[in-house]
C-alpha positions as CSV (number, residue, x, y, z in Angstrom):
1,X,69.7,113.0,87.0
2,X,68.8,115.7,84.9
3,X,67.8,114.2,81.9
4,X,65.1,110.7,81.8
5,X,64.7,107.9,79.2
6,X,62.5,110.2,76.8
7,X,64.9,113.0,76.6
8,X,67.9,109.7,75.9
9,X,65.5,108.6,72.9
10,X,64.6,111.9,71.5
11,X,68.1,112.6,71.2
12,X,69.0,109.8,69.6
13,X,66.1,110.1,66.7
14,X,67.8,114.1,66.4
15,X,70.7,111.9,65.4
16,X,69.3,109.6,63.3
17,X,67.4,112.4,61.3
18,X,70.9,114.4,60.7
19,X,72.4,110.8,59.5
20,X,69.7,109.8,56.6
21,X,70.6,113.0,55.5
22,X,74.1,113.1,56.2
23,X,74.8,109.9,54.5
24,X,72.8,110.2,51.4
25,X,75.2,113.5,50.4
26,X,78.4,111.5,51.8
27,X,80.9,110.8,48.9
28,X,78.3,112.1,45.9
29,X,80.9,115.1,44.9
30,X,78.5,117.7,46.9
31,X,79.4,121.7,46.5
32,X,81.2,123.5,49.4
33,X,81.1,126.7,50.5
34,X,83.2,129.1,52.8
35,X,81.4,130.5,55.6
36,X,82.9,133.8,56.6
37,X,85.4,132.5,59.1
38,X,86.6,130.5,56.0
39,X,85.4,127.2,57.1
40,X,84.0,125.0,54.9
41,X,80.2,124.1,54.6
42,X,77.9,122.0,52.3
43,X,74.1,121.4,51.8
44,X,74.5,118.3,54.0
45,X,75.3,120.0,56.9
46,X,72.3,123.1,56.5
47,X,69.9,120.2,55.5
48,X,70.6,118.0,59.0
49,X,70.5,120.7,61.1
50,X,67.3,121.9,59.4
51,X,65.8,118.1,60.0
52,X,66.7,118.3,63.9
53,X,65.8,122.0,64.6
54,X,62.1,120.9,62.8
55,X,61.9,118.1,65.1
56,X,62.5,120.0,68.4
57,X,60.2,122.9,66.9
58,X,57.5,120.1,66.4
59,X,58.2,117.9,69.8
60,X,60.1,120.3,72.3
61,X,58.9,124.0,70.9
62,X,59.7,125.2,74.6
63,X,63.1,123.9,74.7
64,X,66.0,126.2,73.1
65,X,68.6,125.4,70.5
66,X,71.9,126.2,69.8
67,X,73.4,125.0,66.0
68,X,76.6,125.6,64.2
69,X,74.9,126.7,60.8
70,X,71.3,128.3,62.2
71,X,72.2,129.9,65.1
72,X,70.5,130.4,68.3
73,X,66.8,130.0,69.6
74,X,65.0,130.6,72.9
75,X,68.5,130.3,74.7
76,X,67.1,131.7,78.2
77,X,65.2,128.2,78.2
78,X,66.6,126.2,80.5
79,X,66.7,123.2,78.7
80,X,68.8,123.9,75.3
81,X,69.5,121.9,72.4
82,X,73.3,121.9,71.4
83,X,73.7,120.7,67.5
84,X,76.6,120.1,65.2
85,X,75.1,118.6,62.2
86,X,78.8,117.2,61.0
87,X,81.7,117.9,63.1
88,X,84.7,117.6,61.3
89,X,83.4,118.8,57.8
90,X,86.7,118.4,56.3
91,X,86.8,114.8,56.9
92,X,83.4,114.7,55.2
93,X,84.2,116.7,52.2
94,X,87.4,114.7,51.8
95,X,85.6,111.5,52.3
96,X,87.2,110.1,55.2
97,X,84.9,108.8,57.1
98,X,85.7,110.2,60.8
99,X,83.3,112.8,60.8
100,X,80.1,112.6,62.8
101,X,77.1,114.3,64.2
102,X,76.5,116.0,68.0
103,X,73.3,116.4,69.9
104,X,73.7,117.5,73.0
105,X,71.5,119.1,76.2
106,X,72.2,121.9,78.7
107,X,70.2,122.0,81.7
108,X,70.7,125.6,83.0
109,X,73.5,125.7,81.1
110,X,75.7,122.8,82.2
111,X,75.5,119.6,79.6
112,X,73.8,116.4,80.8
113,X,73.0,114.6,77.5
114,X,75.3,114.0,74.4
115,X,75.1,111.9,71.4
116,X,78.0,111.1,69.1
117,X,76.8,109.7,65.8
118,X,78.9,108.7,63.3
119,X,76.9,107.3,60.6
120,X,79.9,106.3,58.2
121,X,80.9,103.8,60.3
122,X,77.8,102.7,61.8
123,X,79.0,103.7,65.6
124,X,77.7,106.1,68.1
125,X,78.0,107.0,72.0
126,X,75.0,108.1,74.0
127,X,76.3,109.2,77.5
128,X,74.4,111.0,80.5
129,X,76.2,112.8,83.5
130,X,75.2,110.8,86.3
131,X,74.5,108.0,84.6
132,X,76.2,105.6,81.9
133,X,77.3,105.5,78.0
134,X,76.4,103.0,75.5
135,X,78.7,102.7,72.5
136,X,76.4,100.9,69.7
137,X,77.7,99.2,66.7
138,X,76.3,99.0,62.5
139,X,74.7,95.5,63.7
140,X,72.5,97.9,66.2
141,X,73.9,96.0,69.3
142,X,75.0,98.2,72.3
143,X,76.7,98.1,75.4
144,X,78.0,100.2,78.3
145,X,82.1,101.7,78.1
146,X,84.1,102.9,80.7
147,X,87.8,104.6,80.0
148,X,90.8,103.1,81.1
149,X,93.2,104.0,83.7
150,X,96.4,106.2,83.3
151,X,98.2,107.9,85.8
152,X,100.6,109.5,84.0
153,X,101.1,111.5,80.9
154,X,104.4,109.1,79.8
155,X,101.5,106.2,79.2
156,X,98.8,108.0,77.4
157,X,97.7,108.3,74.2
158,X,96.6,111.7,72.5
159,X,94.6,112.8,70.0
160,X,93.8,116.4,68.9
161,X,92.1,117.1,65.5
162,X,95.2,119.0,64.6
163,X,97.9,121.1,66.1
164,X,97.1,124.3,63.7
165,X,94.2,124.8,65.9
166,X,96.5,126.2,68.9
167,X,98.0,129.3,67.3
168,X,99.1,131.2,70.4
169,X,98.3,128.0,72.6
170,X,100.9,126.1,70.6
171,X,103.5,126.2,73.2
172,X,101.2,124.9,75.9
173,X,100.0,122.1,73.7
174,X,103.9,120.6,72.9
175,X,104.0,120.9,76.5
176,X,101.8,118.1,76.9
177,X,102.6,116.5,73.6
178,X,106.4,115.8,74.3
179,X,105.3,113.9,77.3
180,X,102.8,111.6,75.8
181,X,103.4,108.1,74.4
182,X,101.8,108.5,71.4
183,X,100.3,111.7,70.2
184,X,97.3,110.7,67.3
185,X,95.8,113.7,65.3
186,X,92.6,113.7,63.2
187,X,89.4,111.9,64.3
188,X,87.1,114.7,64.7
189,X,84.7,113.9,67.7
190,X,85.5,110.0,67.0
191,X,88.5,110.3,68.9
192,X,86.4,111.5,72.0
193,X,84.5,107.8,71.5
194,X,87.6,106.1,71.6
195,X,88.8,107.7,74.7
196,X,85.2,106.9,76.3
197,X,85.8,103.2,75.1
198,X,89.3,103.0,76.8
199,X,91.4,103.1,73.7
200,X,93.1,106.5,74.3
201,X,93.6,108.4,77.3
202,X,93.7,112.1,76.4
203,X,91.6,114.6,73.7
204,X,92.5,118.4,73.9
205,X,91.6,121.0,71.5
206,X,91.6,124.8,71.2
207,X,89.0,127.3,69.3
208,X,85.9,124.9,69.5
209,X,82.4,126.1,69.4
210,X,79.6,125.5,71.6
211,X,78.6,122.8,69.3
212,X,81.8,121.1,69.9
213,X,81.9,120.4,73.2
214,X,78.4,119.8,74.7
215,X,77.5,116.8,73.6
216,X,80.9,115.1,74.4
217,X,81.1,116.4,78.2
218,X,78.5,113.7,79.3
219,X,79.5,110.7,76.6
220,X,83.0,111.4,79.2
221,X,81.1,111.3,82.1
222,X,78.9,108.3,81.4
223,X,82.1,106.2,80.8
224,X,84.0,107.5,83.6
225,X,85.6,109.9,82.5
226,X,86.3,114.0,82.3
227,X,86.3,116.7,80.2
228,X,87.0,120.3,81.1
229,X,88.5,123.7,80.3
230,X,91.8,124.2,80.3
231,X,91.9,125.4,83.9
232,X,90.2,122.0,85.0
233,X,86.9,124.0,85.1
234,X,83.3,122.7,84.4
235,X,82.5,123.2,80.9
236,X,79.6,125.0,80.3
237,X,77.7,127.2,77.4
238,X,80.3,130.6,78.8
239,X,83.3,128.7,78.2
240,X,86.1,129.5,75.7
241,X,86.5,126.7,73.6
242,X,89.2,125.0,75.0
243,X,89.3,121.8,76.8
244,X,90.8,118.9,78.2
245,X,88.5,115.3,77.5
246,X,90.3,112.5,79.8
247,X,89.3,108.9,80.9
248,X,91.5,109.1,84.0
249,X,91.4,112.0,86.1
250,X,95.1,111.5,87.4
251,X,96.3,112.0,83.6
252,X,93.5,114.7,83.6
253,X,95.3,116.5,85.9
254,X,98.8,116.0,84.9
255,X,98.0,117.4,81.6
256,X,95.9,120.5,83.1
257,X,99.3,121.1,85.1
258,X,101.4,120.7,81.9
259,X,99.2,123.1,80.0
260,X,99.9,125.8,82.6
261,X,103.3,125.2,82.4
């Protein structure tokens, strides 16, 4: 395995940096501002990002970092830091409570470690590729997941965050959504926990960053699970910001097929 038990608990105290932060602004009416892609973004999520790029500065000053809000650092390192300080903003400026934070780490560019904190409700998935996920509750007990099987697209639930990502992917998309059982939209990266507990079977999204995906690859692989580009390739920090997260590899593929029409 790429990764050992001291990179697993420095990622997780990355996390619980960003969520003392991210918490104490949640619900308190904070300002928002557009970036320039018209996104929204607050003083929450500069301030977490701040707190975890100071802690890899101070404890890992070799290692690189990649962060939705500050950008890139020592990325010819080949171990890399991959933050989202809150993914799924909207949900946190709107006060639903489905946002969370990512920490994630490429080894030579291909993730191995990923964290998926969400503070608000007090859960979060810590997976490794190669080795397992933990899904830990508010009381602070954890245990391992694994995803569920499903074979076919006509038994799986979906989630995408919504279906205005697609754009000129939209056709592709209802090609897998008029198949499902029961399409599910929202969630932010919560929905990728629930497919890594078994709950739902399918996650695919277009136009993500970097940020977006790394963490989540090996929280999928930990449980069991896959997540890819849409052409069933390895995700890595060159891909295009579409992808495919699955619990079953049969349904995996089906909907990787479906997508190519």
């Amino acid at each position: 395995m790429a990764v050992d038990a001291d990179d697993i608990a420095f990622a997780g105290r990355l996390a619980d940096a960003a969520a003392a932060i991210v918490l104490r602004y949640f619900r308190t009416g904070v300002a928002v501002d557009d970036k320039a892609d018209a996104s929204p973004v607050t003083v929450a999520d500069r301030a977490a990002e701040e707190a975890m790029r100071n802690l890899i500065a101070k404890e890992r000053p070799h290692d690189g970092i990649i962060g939705e809000e500050y950008g890139r650092e020592r990325t010819d390192a080949s171990r890399v830091w991959v933050l989202d300080p809150i993914d799924g903003t909207k949900s946190f400026i709107s006060g639903r409570p489905m946002f969370g934070t990512l920490v994630g780490l490429a080894v030579d560019g291909v993730p191995q470690l990923g964290v998926i904190d969400c503070a608000a409700v007090g859960e979060r998935w810590t997976g490794t590729v190669g080795g397992e996920t933990l899904h830990r509750l508010r009381d602070g007990t954890a245990r391992p997941v694994r995803t569920r099987a499903c074979a076919t697209l006509d038994k799986a639930t979906l989630y995408c965050s919504s279906p205005l990502m697609f754009k000129e992917n939209f056709p592709a998309f209802e090609r897998v959504r008029t198949q499902v059982k029961l399409p599910m939209y929202g969630g932010d990266c919560y929905a990728y926990g629930l497919v890594a507990s078994g709950y739902a079977d399918l996650d695919i999204e277009a136009g993500l960053g970097i940020y977006d995906y790394v963490a989540v690859v090996p929280v999928l692989a930990g449980a069991g699970g896959l997540m890819t580009d849409w052409q069933g390739k390895q995700l890595t920090l060159a891909s295009d910001g579409r992808v495919v997260a699955a619990g079953d590899s049969h349904v995996h593929a089906a909907a990787i097929a479906a997508l190519a029409g």
